[in-house]
C-alpha positions in Angstrom: 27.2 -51.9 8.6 26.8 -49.0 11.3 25.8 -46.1 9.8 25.5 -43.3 12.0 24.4 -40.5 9.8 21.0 -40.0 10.0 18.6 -39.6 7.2 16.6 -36.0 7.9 12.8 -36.9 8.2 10.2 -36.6 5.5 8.6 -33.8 6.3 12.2 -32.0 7.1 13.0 -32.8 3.1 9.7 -31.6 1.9 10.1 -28.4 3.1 13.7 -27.7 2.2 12.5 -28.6 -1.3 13.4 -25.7 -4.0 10.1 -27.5 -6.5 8.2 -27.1 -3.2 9.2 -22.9 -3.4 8.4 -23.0 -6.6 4.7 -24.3 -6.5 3.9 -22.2 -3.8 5.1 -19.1 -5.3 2.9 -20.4 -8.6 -0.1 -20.7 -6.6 0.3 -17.4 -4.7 0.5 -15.8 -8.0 -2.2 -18.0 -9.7 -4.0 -16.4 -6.7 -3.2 -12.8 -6.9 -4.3 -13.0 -10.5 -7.7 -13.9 -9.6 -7.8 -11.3 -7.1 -6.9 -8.8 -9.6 -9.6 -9.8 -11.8 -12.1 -10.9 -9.2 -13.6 -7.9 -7.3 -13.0 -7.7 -3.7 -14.7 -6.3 -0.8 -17.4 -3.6 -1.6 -16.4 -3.8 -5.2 -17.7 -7.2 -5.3 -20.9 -6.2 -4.6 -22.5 -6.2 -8.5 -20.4 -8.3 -9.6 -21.6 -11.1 -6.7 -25.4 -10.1 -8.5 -24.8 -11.7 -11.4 -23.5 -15.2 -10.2 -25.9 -17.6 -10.1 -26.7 -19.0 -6.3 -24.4 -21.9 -6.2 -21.4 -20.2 -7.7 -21.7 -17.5 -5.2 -21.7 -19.9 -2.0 -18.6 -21.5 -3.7 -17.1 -17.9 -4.1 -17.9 -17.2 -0.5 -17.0 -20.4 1.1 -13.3 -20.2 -0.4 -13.6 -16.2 0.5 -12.7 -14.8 -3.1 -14.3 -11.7 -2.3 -11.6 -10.8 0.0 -9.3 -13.2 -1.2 -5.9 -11.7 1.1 -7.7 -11.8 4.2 -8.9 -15.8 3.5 -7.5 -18.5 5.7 -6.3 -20.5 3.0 -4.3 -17.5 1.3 -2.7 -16.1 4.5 -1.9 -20.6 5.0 0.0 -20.3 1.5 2.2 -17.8 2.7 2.7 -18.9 5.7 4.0 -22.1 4.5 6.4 -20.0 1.6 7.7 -18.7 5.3 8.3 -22.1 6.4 10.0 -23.0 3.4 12.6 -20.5 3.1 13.5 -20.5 6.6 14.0 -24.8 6.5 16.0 -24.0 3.6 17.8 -21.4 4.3 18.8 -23.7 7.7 19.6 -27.1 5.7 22.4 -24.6 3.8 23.6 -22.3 5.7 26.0 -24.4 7.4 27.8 -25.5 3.7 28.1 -21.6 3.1 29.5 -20.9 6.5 31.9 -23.5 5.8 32.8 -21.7 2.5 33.1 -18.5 4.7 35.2 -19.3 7.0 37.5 -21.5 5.1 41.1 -20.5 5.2 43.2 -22.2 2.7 46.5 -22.3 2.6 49.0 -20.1 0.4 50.9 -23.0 -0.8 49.2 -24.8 -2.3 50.3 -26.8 -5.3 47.2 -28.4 -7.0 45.5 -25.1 -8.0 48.8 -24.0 -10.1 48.2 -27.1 -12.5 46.7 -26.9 -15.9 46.8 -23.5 -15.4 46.9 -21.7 -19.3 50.6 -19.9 -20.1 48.8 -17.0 -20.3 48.4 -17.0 -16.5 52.2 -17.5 -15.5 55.0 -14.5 -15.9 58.8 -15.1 -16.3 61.1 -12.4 -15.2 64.9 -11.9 -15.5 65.4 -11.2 -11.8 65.3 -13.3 -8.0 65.7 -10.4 -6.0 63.1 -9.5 -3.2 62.2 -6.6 -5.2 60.5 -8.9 -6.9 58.3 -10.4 -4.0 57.5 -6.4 -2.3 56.2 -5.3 -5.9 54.0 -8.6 -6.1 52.9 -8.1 -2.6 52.4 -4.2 -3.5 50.2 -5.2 -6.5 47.9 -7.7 -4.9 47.4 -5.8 -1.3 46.5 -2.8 -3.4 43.6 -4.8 -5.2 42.7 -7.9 -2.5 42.0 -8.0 1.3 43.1 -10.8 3.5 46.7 -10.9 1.8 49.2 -13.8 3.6 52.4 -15.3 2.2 54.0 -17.8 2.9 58.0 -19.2 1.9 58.6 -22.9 0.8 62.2 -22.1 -0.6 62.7 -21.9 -3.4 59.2 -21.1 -3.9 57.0 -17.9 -2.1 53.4 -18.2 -2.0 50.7 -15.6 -1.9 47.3 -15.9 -1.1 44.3 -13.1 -1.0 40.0 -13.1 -1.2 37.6 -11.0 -1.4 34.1 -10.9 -1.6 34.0 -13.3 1.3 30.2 -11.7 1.9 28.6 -13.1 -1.3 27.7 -16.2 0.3 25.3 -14.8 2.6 23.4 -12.7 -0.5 20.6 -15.5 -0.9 20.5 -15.6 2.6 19.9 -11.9 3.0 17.3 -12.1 0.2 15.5 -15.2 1.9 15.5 -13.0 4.8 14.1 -10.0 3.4 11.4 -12.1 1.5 10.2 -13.6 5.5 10.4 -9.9 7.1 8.4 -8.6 4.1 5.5 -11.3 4.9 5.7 -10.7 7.9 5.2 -7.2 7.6 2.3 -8.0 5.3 0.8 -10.8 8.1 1.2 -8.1 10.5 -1.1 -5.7 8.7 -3.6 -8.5 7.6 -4.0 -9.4 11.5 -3.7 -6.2 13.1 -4.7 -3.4 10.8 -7.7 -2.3 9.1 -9.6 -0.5 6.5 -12.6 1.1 7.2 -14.7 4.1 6.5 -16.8 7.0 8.1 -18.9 9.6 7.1 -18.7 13.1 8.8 -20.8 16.0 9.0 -19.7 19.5 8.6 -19.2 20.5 12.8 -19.3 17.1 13.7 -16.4 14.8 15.5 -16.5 11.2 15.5 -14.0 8.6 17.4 -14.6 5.9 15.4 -14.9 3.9 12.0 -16.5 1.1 10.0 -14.8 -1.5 8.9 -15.1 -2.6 5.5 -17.1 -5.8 4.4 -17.6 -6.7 8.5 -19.6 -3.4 9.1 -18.2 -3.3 13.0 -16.9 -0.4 14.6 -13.4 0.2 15.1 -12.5 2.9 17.8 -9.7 5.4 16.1 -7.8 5.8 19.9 -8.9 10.1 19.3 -11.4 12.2 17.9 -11.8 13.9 14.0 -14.0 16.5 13.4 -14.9 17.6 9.9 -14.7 21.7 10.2 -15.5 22.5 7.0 -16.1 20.7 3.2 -16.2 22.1 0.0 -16.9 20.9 -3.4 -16.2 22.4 -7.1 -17.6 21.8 -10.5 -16.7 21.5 -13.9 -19.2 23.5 -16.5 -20.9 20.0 -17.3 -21.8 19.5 -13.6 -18.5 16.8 -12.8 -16.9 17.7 -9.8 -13.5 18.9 -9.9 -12.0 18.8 -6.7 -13.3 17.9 -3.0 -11.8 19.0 0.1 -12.2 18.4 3.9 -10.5 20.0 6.7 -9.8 18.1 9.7 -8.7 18.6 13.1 -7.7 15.7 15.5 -8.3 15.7 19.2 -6.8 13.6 22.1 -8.6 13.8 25.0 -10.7 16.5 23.5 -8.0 18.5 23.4 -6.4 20.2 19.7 -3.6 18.4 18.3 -3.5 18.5 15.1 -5.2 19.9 12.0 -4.9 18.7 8.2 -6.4 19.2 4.9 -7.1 15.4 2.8 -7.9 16.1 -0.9 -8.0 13.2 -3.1 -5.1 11.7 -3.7 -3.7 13.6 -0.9 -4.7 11.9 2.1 -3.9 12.7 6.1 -1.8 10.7 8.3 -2.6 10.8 12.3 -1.3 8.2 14.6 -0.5 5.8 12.4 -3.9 5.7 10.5 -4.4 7.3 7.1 -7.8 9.1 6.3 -8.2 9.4 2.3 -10.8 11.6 0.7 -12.8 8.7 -0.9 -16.7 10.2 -1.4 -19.6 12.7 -0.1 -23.2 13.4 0.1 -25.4 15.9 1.5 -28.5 15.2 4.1 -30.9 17.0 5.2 -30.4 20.2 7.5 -32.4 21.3 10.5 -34.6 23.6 9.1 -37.0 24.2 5.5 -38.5 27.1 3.7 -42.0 27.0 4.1 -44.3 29.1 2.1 -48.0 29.7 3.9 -50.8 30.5 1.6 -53.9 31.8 3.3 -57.4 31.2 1.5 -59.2 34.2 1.8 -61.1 37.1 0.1 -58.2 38.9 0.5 -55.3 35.8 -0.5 -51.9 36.5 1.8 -48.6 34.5 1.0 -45.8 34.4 3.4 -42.3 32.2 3.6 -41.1 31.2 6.8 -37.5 29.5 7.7 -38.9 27.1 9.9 -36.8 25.1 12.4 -36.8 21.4 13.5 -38.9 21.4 16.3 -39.4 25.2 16.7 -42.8 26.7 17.3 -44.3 29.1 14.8 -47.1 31.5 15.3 -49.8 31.1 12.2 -49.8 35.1 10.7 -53.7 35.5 12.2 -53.1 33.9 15.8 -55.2 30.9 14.5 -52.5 28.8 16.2 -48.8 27.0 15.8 -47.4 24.9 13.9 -43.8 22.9 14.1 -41.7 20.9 11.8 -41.4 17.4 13.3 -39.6 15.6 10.4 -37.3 16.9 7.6 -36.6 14.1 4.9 -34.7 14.4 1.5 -36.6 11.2 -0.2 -39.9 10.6 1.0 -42.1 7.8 0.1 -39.6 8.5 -2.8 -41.2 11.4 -4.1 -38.5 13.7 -3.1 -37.7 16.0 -0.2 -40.5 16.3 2.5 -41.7 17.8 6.0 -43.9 16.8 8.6 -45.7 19.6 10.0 -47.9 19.6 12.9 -50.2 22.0 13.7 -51.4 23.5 17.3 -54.6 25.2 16.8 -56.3 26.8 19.7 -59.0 25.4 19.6 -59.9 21.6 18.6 -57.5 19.1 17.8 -53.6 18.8 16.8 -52.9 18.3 12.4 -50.2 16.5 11.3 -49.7 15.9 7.8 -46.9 16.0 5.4 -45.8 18.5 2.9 -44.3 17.2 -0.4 -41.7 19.7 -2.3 -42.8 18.8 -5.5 -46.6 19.1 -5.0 -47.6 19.7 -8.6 -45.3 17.0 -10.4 -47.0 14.4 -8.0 -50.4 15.6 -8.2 -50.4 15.0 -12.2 -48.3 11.5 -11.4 -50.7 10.6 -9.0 -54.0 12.6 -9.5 -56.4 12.6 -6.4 -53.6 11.5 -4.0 -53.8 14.6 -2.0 -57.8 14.3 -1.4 -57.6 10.6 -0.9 -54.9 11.2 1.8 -55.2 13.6 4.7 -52.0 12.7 5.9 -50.7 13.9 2.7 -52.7 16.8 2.2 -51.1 20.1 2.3 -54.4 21.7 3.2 -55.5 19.7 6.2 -55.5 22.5 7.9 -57.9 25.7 6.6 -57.8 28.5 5.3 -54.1 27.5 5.2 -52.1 25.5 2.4 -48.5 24.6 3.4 -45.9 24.6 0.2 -42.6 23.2 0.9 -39.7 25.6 -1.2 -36.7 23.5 -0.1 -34.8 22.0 2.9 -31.9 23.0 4.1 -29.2 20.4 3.4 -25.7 19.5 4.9 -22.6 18.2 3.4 -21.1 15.4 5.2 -17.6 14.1 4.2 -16.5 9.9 3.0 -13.2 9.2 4.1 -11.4 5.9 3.8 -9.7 4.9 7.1 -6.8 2.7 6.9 -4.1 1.6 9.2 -1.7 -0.9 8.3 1.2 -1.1 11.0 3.2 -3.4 9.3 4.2 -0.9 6.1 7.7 0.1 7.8 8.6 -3.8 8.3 7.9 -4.5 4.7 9.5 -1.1 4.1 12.6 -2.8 6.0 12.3 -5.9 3.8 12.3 -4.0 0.3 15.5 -2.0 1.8 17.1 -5.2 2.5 16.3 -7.1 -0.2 18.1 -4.6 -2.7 21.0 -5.2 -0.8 20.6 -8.6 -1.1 20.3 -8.9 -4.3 23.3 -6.3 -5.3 25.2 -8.9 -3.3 24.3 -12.1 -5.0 23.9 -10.9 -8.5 27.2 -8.3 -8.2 29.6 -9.5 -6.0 31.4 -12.6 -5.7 34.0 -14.6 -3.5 37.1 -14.4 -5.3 40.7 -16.3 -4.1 43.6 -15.6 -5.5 46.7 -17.9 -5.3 50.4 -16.7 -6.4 53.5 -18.8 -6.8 57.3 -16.8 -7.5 59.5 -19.4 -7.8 63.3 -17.8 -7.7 66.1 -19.5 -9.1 68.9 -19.5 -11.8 68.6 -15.6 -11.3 65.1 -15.7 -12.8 61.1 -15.6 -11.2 58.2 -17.3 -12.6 55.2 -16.3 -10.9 52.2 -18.2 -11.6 48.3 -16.7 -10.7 45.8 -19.6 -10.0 42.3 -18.1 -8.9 39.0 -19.3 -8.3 35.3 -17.7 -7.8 31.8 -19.2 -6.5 30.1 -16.7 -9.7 31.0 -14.7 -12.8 34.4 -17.2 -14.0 35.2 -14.8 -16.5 35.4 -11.6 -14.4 37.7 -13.4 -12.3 39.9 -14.2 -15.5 39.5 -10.7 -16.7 40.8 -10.1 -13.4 43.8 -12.2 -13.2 44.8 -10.9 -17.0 44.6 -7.7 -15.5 47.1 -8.4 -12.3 49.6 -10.2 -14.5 49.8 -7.3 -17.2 50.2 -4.7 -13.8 53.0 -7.0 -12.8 54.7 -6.9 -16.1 54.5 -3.5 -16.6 55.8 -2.7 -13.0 58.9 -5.7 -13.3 59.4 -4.5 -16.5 60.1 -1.1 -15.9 62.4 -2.0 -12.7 64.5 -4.3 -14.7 65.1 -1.5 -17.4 65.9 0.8 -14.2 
């Protein structure tokens, strides 16, 4: 025997599978559980510090530290895409068929087995009584068309026609939102960059891959400011910006925390800051003498500075905040006129090291604030700078996936609240009398429909009623 329908291949039936929807979606949210609990990116940092060696390589080979940006999770989804769309394509054509279907008004089989409750007898065969039926249903249904098989009139109506497409709309929605989300993976990025008061940068560090990412313009950090609680927590940080394009003005913004900036697509979040050290230091010269002088000087990076008594110059070379760690430091180098050039560097905290580390000072001439005599160099404090931690983000595929949530409300209004309701009505006219019958029928929600129909046939007594008491 010929049989000329052919059998869809295997891997066409695997994916239209509804079990094969449902494991993927259990093993995207098996894995978005462990990526809740499983630090990712820089958070993963300590946490990776307290695996043992083997568990970390597994961790890393199957990239759970940035577990939405792994091969295998961004396979998962794509393969959830795959599956609703061969899905949605092995039924659409039944539900298009259900769409477009236009039955006929007369016909007989829905009318039997009906209940009583669902058929009307009225002492009257005029067409009064066919305009008021028409009235009634036209006024409630769309689509209304009749149709006469004497002695017999036929009605039929529908609504709701669009209810088929719901889950198709939702299936839809669900492929635009990943793709909205594959977008961002793929082409945006979060990074970050730290900005000194005065200073414009044009570009970013991406998190976890620690490679620049130009921004397309320029930010420059004019001004940051921090305040403080009594007990030293601060209370709010603030950074104003101002964005250049082709170094010209464009656009200036203030980003507080939790109140980020938005430029060009890219969002700059207040995330962190620091100070470093400035360009200059406060440097106290003590002058051994019979006659002891003590003088402060603001001394530059790199400036010359005559000694008080002509003996010669010295400059800052270096300015660090943690030396050697043993705290904030200069290197000074001094120009005498005559013999050879000092350098050596001055510690701020000169006493707390000397009783951590006794004899340090005499051991080391490079660490000896009196290399050069009759002078001793003390270092009072450096000047320091504030620079500013923003978080960089750009994700262009937020309004897609804005599109998707949108439309997937709708779809969902449409499958769970609507429904494709047909209506059939027989008047059969004779003896001076008209039975009307109401047969209906509805792809969801049965008993709305038959609230419904109770509802049409008490409007038709009510009206028939009344006109055969006129």
């Amino acid at each position: 025997m010929n049989n000329d329908t052919k059998k869809p291949n295997i891997l066409w039936r695997s994916f239209r599978s509804v079990r094969l929807t449902i494991v993927l979606l259990i093993l995207i949210a098996i894995a978005s559980v462990l990526g809740t609990f499983i630090p990712q990116r820089e958070e993963a940092l300590e946490f990776a510090h307290r695996l043992d060696p083997d568990t970390l390589r597994l961790f890393h080979a199957l990239g759970l530290f940035d577990m939405y940006h792994s091969a295998w999770f961004r396979i998962l989804v794509g393969l959830l895409a795959l599956n609703l769309v061969i899905c949605s394509i092995d039924r659409f054509p039944g539900a298009w068929r259900r769409f477009s279907a236009r039955p006929r008004p007369d016909r007989s089989k829905v009318f039997h087995d009906i209940p009583e409750d669902q058929r009307l007898e009225v002492i009257t065969s005029s067409e009064s009584v066919l305009e008021t039926v028409r009235t009634i249903i036209a006024s409630k249904y769309k689509r209304v068309t009749k149709k006469t098989s004497p002695p017999a009139t036929f009605f039929y109506a529908e609504k709701g026609r669009f209810s088929h497409f719901g889950v198709y709309i939702v299936h839809l929605s669900v492929l635009i939102i990943i793709v909205g989300a594959l977008i961002g993976s793929f082409y945006g990025f979060e990074a970050y960059v730290n900005i000194l008061e005065g200073e414009k940068v044009g570009s970013a560090m991406i998190r976890g891959r620690m490679l620049p990412v130009a921004l397309g313009f320029s930010v420059r950090c004019d001004d940051f400011s921090v305040s403080f609680y009594d007990n030293g927590t601060p209370k709010e940080y603030r950074s104003d910006l101002t964005f250049f394009e082709n170094g010209k003005k464009v656009k200036s913004a203030v980003v507080r925390v939790n109140h980020p900036a938005k430029f060009r697509g890219i969002i700059f979040y207040q995330s962190s800051y620091g100070t470093i050290p400035g360009d200059s230091a406060m440097i106290r010269l003590v002058r051994r003498a019979s006659k002891p002088e003590v003088r402060s000087v603001n001394a530059g990076s790199n400036k010359e500075i005559p000694l008080p008594h002509g003996e010669g110059t010295f400059v800052v070379l270096e300015i660090k905040d943690n030396f050697m760690n043993m705290g904030p430091a200069v290197l000074i180098k001094v120009k005498p006129k005559q013999g050879d050039q000092i350098r050596f560097w001055v510690f701020q905290h000169h006493e707390r090291i000397s009783r951590q580390f006794p004899g340090i000072f005499d051991r080391f001439p490079k660490l000896n604030p009196s290399a050069f005599k009759p002078y001793t160099f003390l270092l009072e404090g450096i000047e320091s700078k504030y620079y500013t931690g923003l978080q960089v983000s750009k994700d262009p595929g937020v309004p897609v996936v804005w599109a998707g949530f949108f439309l997937i409300v709708a779809g969902l209004f449409i499958t769970f609240f609507t429904s494709h309701r047909r209506l059939w009505i027989k008047v059969l006219q004779q003896d001076g009398k008209s039975e009307i019958s109401v047969a209906g029928m509805a792809n969801k929600n049965p008993v709305g429909l038959e609230r419904e129909i109770h509802e049409l046939l008490g409007e038709l007594k009510a009206s028939l009623g009344e006109r055969k008491n006129a």
